[in-house]
N, C-alpha and C positions, 0 to 999 in steps of 0.2 A: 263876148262876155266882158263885164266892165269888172277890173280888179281895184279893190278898195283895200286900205288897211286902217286895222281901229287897233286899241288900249286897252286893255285892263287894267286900271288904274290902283295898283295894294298901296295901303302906311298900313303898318306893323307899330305903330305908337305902345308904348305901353306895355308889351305883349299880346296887343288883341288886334288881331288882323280885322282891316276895313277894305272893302271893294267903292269905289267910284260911278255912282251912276247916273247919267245926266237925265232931259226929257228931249224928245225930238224937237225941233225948230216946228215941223207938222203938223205935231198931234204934240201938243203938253199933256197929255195923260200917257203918253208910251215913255218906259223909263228902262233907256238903255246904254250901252258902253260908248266912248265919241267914238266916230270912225268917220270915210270918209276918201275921194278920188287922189290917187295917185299923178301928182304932179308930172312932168317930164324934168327928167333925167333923178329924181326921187329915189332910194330903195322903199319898200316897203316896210323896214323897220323905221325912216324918216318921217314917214308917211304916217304913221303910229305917234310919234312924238309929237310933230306938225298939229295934230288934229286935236292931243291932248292939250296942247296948248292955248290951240285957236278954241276950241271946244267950252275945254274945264278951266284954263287957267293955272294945269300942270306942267312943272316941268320936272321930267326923270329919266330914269334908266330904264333899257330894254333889257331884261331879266332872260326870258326865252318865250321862239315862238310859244301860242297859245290854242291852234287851231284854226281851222276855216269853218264858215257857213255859206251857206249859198241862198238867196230868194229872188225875185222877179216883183218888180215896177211896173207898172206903166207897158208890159211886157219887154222891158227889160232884164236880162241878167244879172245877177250879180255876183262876184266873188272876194271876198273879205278875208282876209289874213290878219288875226289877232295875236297881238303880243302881249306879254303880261311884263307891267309896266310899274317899275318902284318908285313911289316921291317920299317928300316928308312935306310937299305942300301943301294949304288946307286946299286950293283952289276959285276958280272963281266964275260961275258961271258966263258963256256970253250971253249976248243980248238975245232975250226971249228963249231963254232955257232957265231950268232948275237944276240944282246940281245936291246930291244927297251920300252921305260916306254912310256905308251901309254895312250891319254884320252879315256873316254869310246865310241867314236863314230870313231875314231882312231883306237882302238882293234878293231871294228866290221869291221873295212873293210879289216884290216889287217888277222885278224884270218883265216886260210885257210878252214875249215871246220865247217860248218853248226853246228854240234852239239855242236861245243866248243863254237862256238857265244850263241845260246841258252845257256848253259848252263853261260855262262856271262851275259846277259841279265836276267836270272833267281834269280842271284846273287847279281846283282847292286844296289840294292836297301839297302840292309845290306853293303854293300861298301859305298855307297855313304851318308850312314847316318848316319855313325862312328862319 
């Protein structure tokens, strides 16, 4: 199994919590969290920042794990380790992604994938009560 770690990217501007969500490099229509291969010698919270950075054009604080998913490539594995992730940056897409700050009811329609919604949903609650 291949171990990944992605972001969930909150600002709390204002009082109105925003979640971060980019498009795949793949598929510009799938709108999901960065994530991404764990380097060597990396922790997986690094690996979280790493990705936000090179990704979105974030850079923040790891707040607390956020959960795992798991899916399969190419009949590959996978295993993802999400951290939920504080900035006050706007961001800034890389090349050939979109990138969109989204409310929480906004990400769930957007989010291409069931699991990542759950695991949003899972989550908002420590978001939303920052």
């Amino acid at each position: 199994m291949i171990e990944q770690a992605g972001a969930i990217i909150v600002n709390s501007r204002a009082g109105a919590s925003r979640v971060l969500l980019i498009t795949s490099k793949r598929n510009a229509d799938h709108w999901l969290f960065p994530k991404g291969h764990v380097e060597e010698g990396e922790t997986l919270e690094e690996t979280a920042l790493r990705e936000a950075e090179e990704e979105a054009g974030i850079r923040g604080e790891v707040i607390s794990p956020a959960g795992q998913l798991t899916f399969t490539l190419r009949s590959e594995a996978f295993l993802v380790h999400y951290f939920l992730v504080a900035t006050g940056d706007r961001g800034r897409p890389e090349k050939g992604r979109q990138l969109r700050w989204c409310s929480y009811d906004d990400a769930l329609a957007r989010l291409t994938f069931d699991d990542t919604r759950d695991l949003l949903r899972a989550i908002w609650a420590k978001i939303d009560g920052r």
